[in-house]
N, C-alpha and C positions, 0 to 999 in steps of 0.2 A: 697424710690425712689425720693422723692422730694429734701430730702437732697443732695441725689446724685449730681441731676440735677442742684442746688444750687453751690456745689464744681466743678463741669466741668464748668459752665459759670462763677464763679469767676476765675477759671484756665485760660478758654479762655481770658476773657478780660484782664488778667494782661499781657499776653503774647501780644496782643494788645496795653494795655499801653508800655510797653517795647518796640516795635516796635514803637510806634510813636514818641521816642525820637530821633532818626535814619531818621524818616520819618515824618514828621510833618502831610503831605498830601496823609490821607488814608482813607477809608469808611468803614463804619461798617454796615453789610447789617443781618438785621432779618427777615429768609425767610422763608415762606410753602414750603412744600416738593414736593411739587405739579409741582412744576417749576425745580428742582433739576438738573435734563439735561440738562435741555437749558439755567438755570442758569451758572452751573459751566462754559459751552460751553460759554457764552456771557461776565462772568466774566474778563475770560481765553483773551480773545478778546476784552476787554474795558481796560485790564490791560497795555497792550503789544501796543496800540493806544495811550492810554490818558498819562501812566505812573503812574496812580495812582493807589495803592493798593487797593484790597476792601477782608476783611474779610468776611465771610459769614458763621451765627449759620442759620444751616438747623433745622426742627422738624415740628411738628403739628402747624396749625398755629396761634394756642392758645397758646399752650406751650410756641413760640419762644415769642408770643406777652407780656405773663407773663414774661417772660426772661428779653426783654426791661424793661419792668415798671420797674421791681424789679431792673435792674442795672442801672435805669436812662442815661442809654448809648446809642447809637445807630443813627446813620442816615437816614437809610431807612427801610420801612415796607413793603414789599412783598408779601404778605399771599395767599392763593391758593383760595380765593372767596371771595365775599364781604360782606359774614356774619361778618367774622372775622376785615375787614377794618372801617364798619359798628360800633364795638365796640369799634376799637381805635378812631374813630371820635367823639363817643359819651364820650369815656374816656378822651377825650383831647391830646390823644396820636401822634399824627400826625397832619400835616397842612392840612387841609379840601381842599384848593383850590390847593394844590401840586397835589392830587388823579391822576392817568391815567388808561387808561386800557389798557393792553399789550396783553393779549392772551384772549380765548374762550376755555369753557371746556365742555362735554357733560357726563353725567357720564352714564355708560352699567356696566355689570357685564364680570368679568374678569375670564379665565375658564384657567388650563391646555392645552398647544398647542395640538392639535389632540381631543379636549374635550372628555378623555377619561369617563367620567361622561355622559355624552348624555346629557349634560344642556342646552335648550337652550329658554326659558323662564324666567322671575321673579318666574313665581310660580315652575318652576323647584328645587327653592331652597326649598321648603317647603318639598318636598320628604322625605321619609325615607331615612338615612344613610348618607344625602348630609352634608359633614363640609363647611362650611359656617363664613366666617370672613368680620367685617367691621369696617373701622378705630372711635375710639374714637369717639361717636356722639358730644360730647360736647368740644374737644379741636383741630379736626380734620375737617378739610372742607368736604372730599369727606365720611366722617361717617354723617354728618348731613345732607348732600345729600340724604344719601342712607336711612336715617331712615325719610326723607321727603318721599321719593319714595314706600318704602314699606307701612307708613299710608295713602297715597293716594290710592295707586291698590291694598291692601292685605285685605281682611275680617278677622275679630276679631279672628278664628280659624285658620288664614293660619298665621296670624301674631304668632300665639301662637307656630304654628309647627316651623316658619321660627326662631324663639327665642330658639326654644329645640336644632336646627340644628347649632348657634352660639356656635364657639368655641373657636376665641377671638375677642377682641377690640385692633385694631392697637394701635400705638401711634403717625403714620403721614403717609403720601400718600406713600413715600417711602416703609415705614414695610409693608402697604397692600398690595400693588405690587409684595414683597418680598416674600409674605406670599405665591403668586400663584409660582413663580419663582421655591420657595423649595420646591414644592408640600404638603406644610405644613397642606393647605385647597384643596378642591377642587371647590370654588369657593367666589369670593367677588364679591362684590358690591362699583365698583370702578370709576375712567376716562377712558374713549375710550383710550386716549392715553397711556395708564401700556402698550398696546401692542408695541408700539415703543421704550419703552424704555427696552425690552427684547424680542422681535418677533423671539428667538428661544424657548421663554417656555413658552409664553403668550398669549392668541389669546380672542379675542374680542367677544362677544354676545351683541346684539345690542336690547335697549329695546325697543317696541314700539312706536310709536311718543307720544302717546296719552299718556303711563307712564311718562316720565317726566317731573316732577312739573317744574323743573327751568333750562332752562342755562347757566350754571357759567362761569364766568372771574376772571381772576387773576388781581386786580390791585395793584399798587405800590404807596406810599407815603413817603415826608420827612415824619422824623419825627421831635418832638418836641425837641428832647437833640442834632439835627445837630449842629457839629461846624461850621459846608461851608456850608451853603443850596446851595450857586451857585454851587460850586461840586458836593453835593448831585444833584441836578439839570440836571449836564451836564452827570449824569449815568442812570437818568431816558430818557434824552433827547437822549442817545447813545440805549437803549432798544427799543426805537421808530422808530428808523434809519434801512434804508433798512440792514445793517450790521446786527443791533441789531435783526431783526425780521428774518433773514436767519437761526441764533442760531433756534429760535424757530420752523418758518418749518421744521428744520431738522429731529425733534422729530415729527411732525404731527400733531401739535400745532393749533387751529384753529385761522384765522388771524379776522376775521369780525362773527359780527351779522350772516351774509346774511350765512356765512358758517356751521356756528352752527347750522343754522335752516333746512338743511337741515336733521339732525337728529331728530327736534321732530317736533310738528306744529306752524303752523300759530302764533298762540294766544300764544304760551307760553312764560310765562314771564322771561326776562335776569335779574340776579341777584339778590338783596335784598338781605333780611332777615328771616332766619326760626324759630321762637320758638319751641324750643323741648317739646316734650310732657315729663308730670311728671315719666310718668313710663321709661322716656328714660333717666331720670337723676341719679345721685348718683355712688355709688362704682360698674365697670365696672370687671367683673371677667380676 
């Protein structure tokens, strides 16, 4: 698989280099999936404004962040939370004082439209017979979410049934979403918003206030291998812009602090950093 992933983003960027003899003035955008909608949608609409092209490798936002490193390529970092931003800041991967925050994420469990499952708990998923998927804890935002939220509210036996009831690990926000879509699972452990980005096969269960450990944001950074940072610059400055953040309502996107919180309490903390526990690491089935 890695090989794989290795020969598609050497594909990509060459087709990249190749365009920018043509094009001198384009951007190379490494995003979490997390944003995917409202990206392409804001792209689509910063292209057709500014003139400028912007490529964009979607995946996990680990994966895409390995991607960068490894191609020493790249202008901007977008990732779906700020574990993963977190990383490149402490990699040196990105400009520390470029950082912004564009959206708000909450994460709920994502169920078949009509829940034909009758799910409508965290510990719903510990049930007999419930398949159960959650993205990659360790290269995926909304998988390290979701394995924060089950060591928080699950006891050492619900943890163990909710583990028998895994039946895959995504590989980005996308796949998880996807995974309800095809009815492949019958439930993840996802963002509130999987439901807007298919609300004919996707319907929302909302956990507790008191279940969720964190509220996530997606922020955006240059990165360190930008040719233009002012470029780079004027597309994080375009995402900011009433324009840029209409993209994002359109999906259900939360705009502010103050809107997020309405889904958990008071006290809970926006963003950071989660250490995974050891038993959540290594080879993922």
């Amino acid at each position: 698989m890695k090989q794989v992933l290795i020969a598609v983003l050497i594909c990509l960027l060459s087709l990249v280099a190749e365009d920018s003899h043509s094009s001198p003035k384009r951007l190379l955008l490494f995003a979490g999936a997390a944003s995917k909608p409202a990206t392409e949608d804001v792209v689509k609409t910063f292209q057709e404004k500014a003139g400028i092209p912007v490529d964009v490798v979607f995946g996990g936002s680990g994966f895409v962040l390995s991607q960068m490193k490894l191609a020493q390529r790249g202008d901007l970092y977008f990732p779906g939370s700020s574990d993963f931003m977190e990383i490149a800041k402490r990699e040196g991967l990105v400009i520390p004082d470029s950082e912004k925050i564009i959206v708000y994420l909450v994460p709920a469990i994502n169920v078949q439209k009509g829940n034909p499952r009758r799910i409508y708990s965290l510990r719903d998923l510990t049930k007999d017979g419930i398949r159960v998927a959650i993205a990659n804890p360790e290269m995926v935002c909304v998988g390290t979410y979701a394995v924060e939220i089950i060591e928080k509210n699950l006891s050492q036996g619900e943890k163990e049934k909710f583990k028998r009831n895994l039946v895959n690990f995504t590989e980005s926000c996308e796949k998880t979403a996807t995974a309800i879509s095809l009815k492949a699972v019958d439930a993840v452990i996802g963002w509130r918003v999987f439901q807007y980005w298919d609300p004919d096969r996707i319907e929302t269960i909302y956990l507790e206030p008191k279940e969720i450990a964190r509220i996530g944001y997606i922020p955006i950074a240059i990165a360190k291998y930008a040719e233009d940072r002012t470029m780079a610059q004027r597309f994080i400055d375009f995402l900011l812009s009433p324009e840029g953040k209409a993209s994002f309502r359109k999906y259900h996107y939360l705009m502010s602090p103050e809107e997020a919180r309405r889904f958990a309490e008071p006290a809970t903390p926006i963003g950071g950093e989660y250490v995974l526990p050891r038993d959540w690491r290594g080879p993922k089935k």
